[in-house]
C-alpha positions as CSV (number, residue, x, y, z in Angstrom):
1,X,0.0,0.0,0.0
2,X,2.6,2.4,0.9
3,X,4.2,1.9,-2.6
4,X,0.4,3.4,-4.4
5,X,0.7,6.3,-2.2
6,X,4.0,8.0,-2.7
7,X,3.9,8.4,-6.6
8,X,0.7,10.0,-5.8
9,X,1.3,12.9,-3.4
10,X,4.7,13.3,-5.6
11,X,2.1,14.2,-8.9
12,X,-0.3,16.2,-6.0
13,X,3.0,18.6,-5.5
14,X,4.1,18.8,-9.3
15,X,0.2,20.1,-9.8
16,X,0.3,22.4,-7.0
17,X,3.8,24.3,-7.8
18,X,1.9,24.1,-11.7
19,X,-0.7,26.2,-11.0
20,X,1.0,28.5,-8.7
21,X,3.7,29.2,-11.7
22,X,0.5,30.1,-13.7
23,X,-0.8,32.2,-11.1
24,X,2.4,34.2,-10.8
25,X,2.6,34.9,-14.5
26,X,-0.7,36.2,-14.7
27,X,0.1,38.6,-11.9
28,X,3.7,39.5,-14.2
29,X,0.9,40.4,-17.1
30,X,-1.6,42.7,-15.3
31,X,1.0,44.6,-13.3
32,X,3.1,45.2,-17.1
33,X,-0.3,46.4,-18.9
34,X,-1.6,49.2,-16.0
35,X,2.4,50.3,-15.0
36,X,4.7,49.2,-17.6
37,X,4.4,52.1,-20.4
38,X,5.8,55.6,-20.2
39,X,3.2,58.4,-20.2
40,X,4.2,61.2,-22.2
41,X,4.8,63.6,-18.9
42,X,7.3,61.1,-18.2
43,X,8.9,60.8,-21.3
44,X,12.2,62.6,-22.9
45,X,11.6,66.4,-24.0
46,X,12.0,67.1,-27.8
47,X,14.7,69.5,-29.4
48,X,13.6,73.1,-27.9
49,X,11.9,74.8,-31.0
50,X,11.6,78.9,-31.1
51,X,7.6,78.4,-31.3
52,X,5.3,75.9,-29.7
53,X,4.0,73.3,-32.4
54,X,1.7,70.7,-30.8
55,X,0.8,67.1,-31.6
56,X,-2.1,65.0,-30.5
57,X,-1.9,63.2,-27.1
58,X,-3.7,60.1,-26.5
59,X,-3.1,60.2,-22.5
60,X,-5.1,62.4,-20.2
61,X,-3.7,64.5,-17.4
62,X,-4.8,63.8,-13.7
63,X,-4.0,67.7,-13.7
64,X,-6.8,68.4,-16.4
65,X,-9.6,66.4,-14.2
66,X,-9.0,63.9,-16.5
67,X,-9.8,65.6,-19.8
68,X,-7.7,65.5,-23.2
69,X,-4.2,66.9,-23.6
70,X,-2.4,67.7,-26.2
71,X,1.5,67.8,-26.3
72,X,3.6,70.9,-27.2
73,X,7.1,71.2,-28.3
74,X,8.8,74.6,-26.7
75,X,11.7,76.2,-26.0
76,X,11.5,74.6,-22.7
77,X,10.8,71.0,-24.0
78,X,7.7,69.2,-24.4
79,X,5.1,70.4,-22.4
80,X,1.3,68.9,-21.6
81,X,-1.1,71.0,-21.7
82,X,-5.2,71.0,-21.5
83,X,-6.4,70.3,-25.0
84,X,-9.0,72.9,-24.6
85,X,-7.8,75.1,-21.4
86,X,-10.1,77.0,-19.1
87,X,-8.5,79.1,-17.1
88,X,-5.6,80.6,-18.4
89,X,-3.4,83.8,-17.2
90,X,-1.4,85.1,-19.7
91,X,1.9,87.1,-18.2
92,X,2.0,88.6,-21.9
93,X,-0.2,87.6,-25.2
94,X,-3.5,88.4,-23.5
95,X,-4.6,90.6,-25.8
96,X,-4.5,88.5,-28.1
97,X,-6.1,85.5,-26.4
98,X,-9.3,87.9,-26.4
99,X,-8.3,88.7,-29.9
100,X,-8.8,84.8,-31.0
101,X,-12.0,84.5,-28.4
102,X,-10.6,83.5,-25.8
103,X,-11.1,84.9,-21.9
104,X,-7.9,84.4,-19.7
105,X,-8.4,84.6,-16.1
106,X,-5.1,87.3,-15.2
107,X,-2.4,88.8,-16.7
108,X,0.2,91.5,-16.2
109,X,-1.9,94.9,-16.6
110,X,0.8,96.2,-15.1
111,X,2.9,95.7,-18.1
112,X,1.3,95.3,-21.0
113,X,-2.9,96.6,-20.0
114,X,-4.1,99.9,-20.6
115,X,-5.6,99.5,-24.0
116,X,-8.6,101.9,-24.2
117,X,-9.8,100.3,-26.7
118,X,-9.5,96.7,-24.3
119,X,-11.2,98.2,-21.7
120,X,-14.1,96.1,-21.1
121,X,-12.4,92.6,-21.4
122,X,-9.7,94.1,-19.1
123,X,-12.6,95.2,-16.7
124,X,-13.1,91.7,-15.3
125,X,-9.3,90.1,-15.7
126,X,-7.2,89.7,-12.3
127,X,-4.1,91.6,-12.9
128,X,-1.2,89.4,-11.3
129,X,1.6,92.7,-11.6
130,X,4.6,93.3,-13.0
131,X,6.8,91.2,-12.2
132,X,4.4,89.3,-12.1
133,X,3.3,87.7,-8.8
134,X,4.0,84.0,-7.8
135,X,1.3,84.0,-5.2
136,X,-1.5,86.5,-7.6
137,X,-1.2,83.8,-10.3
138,X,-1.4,80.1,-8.3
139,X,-4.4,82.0,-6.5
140,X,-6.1,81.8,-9.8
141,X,-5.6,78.1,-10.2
142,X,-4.8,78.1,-13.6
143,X,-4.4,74.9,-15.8
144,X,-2.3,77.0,-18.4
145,X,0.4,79.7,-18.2
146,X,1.5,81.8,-21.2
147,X,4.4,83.8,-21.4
148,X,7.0,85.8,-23.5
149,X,10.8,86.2,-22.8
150,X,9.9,88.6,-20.3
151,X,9.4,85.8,-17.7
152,X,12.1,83.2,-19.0
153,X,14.0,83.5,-15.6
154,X,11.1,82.7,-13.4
155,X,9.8,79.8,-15.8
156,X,10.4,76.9,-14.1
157,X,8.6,78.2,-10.6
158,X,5.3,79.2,-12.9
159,X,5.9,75.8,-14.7
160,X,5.6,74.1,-10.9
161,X,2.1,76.2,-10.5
162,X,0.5,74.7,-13.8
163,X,1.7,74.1,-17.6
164,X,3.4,76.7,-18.8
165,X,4.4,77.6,-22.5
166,X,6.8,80.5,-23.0
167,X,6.4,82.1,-26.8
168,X,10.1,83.8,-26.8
169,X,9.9,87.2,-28.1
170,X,10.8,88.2,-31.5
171,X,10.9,91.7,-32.7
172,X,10.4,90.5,-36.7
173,X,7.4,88.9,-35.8
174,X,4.3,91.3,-36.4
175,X,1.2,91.0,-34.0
176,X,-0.6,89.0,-36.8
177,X,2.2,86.3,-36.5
178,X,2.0,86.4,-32.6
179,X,-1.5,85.8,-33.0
180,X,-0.4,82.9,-35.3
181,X,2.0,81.2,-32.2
182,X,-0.6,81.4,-29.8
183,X,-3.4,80.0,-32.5
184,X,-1.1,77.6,-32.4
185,X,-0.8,76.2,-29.4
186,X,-4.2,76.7,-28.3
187,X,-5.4,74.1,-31.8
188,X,-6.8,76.7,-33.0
189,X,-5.2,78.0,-36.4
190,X,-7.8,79.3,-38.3
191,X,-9.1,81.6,-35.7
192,X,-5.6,83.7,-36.2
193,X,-6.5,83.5,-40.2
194,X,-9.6,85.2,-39.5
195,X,-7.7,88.1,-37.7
196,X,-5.6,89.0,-40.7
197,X,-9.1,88.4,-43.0
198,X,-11.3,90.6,-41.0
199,X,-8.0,94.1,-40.8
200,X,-7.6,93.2,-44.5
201,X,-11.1,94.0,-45.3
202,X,-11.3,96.9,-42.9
203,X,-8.0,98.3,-44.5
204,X,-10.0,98.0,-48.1
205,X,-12.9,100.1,-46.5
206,X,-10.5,102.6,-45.1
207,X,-8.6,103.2,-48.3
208,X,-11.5,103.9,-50.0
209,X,-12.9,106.5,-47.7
210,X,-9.3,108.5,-47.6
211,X,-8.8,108.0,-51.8
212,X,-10.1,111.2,-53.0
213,X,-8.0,112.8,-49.9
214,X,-4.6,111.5,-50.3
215,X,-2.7,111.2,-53.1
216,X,-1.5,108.2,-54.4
217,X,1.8,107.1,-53.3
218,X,1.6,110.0,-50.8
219,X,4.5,109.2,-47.8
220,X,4.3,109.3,-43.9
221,X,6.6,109.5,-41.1
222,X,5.6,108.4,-37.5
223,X,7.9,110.7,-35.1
224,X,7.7,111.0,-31.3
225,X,9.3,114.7,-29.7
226,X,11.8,113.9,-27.3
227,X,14.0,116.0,-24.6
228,X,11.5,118.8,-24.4
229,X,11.8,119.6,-28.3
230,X,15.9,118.8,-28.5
231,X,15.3,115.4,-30.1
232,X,13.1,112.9,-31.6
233,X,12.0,109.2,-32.0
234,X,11.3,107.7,-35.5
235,X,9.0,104.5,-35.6
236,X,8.5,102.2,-38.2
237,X,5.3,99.6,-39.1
238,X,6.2,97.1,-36.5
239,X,6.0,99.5,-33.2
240,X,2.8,100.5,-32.1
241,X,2.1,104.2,-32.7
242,X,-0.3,103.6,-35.4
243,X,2.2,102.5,-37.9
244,X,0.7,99.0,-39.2
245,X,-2.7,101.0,-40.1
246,X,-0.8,103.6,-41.3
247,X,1.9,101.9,-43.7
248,X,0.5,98.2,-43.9
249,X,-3.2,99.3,-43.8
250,X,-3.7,102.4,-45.6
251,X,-0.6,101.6,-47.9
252,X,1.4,105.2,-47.3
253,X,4.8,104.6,-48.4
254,X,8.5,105.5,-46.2
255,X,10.4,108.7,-46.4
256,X,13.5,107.5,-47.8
257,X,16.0,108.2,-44.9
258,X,13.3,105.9,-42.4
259,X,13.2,103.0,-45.2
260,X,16.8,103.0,-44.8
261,X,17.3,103.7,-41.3
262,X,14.1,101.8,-39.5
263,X,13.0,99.5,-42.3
264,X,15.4,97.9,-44.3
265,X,17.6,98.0,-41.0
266,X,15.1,95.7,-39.1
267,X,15.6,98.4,-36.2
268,X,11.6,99.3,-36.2
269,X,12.8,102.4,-34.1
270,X,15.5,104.9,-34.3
271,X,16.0,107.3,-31.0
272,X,17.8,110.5,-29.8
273,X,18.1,112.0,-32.3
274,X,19.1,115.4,-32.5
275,X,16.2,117.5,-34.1
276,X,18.9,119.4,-36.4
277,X,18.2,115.7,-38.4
278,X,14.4,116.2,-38.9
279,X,14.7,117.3,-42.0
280,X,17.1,114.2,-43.1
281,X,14.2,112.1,-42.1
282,X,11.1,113.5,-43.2
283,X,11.3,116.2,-45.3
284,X,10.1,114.3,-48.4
285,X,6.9,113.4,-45.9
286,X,3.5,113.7,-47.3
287,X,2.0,113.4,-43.5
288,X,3.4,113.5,-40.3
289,X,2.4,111.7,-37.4
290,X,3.6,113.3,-34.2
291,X,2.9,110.6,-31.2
292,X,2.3,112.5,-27.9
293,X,3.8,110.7,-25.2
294,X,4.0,113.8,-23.1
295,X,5.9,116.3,-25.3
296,X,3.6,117.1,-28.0
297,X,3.7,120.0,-31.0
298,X,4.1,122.9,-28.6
299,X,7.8,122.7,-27.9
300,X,8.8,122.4,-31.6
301,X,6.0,124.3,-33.3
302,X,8.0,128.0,-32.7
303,X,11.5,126.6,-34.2
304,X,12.6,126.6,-38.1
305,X,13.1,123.7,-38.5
306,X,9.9,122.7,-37.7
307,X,8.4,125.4,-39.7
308,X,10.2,124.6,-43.1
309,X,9.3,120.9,-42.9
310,X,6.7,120.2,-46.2
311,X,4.4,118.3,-44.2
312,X,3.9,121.2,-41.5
313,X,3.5,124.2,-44.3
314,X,0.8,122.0,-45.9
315,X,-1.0,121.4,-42.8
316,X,-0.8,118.0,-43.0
317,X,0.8,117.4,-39.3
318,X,-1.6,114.7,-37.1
319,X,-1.2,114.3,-33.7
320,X,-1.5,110.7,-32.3
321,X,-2.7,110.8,-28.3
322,X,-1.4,107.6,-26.2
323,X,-4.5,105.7,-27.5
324,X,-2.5,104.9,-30.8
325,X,0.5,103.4,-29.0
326,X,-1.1,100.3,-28.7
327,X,0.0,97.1,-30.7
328,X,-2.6,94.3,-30.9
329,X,-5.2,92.9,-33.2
330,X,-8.3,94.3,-31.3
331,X,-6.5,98.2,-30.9
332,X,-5.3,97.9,-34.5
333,X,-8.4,97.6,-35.8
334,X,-9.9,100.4,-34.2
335,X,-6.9,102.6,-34.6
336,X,-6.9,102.4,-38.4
337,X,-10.7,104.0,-38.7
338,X,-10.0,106.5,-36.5
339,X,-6.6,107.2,-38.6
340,X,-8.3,107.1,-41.9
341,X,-10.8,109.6,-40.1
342,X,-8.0,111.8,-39.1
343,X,-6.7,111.6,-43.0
344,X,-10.1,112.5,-44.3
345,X,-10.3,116.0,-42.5
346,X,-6.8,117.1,-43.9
């Protein structure tokens, strides 16, 4: 009897360490399918690019409450951000979020607010400072931060506060291609499209009302007094003061001295110079714009060299008050009725 039973607890064992080896690798196979792959938070950062360009992400961020991401590539690396964000503060661009219909919860007023024609979406927007505050913007809970070269120091302690994307400045882009970067990153192309659609038919209209006024190929110059009459500032179509409704918009061409000297120079702005130069720069000016930043007409008007400039013995000299320094789409497009206005009376 005791030969029957000892081949038979021997099997009983061999099936018992059987199963348990099956066991075990089942456990190996559900621990490798919920832990075992890289999410993309986790995963190596791309080659830093000077614009954010975003792909499609298939995970979803415990950050986002669960809802889709997308991934961006940066100058900072790949960053995650909310596929279709809620509550962003913008440390710059947020004129332009409001621009492409979007409503950021702060930005830096401080800085970069002020735009009369801005003031109602600006009414109801936190303004975090300038600097901007560390505290003012996690107060907000944000899930995305946007930002310009500005902040590039303090990017990794707003990157610990939510996803942040910094857009690095670039004095040759023009606000349309700004518009075009943060588009961009928000999924949202066409919407900057429609910004350069909607000032290119605006600019027809305005032409039209200003053609039987100004010549054709009539020139401009877009000065600013400086030094209590001693010296000027001479701005091209990429710096505020009305120039991209004046040159881009209404098509008024360059003095030659600023075509060489702010245009085809890239500078965008010449300053300090001494107002013996005037002339140099705008004596073969159709129209002057003067931008009153606090000096205005009435410490040059008495001297001769103001007096034997074309533009002012043909009364075509315009003032521009502070409401013209602004740069975005939504000012811009305001700015460039008001200028063909302006144009109309002379």
């Amino acid at each position: 009897m005791s030969v029957i039973r000892k081949p038979t607890a021997i099997v009983a064992l061999m099936l018992l360490l059987v199963v348990s080896a099956l066991l075990g690798a089942c456990g190996n196979d559900k621990a490798a399918e919920s832990g075992g792959a890289s999410s993309p938070a986790n995963s190596p950062a791309a080659s830093p690019t000077s614009t954010p360009s975003s792909s499609p992400s298939a995970s979803a961020s415990s950050e986002a409450g669960g809802g889709e991401t997308r991934i961006v590539s940066t100058v900072n690396g790949d960053v995650e951000i909310p596929a279709n964000p809620q509550r962003i503060v913008a440390l710059y661009y947020h004129h332009i979020l409001y621009a492409l219909g979007e409503k950021p919860v702060g930005a830096n007023l401080t800085w970069w607010g002020g735009s009369p024609f801005l003031q109602e979406q600006e009414a109801g927007l936190t303004d975090v400072g300038g600097p901007p505050s560390l505290e003012a913007v996690a107060a907000l809970e944000p899930d995305l931060i946007i930002m310009n070269s500005n902040n590039a120091e303090d990017y990794e302690q707003f990157a610990k506060i939510a996803p942040s994307v910094l857009i690095p400045y670039d004095g040759n882009r023009n606000v349309y291609e700004d518009a075009e970067e943060v588009a961009k990153l928000l999924g949202k192309p066409e919407a900057a499209s429609q910004l350069r659609a909607d000032f290119e038919k605006k600019a027809e209209a305005a032409r039209v009302k200003i053609e039987n006024v100004v010549k054709s190929g009539a020139k401009a110059a877009i000065i600013r007094i400086d030094g209590n009459g001693g010296q000027f500032t001479v701005f091209g179509d990429n710096y505020g003061r009305g120039g991209w409704s004046i040159y881009r918009g209404l098509k008024l061409g360059f003095p030659a001295k600023i075509q060489e000297a702010v245009i085809d120079s890239g500078a965008q702005i010449v300053q300090e110079l001494p107002l013996e130069q005037l002339p140099e720069y705008v004596e073969d000016a159709d129209y002057l714009f003067v931008s009153n930043e606090g000096v205005g007409l009435e410490v040059v008007q008495d001297s001769s060299i103001w007096k034997g400039l074309p533009a002012v013995k043909g009364n075509r000299v315009i003032e521009l008050d502070k409401k013209f320094f602004y740069f975005d789409p939504i000012s811009i497009s305001a700015q460039i009725d008001l200028i063909a206005d302006l144009l109309a009376k002379k």
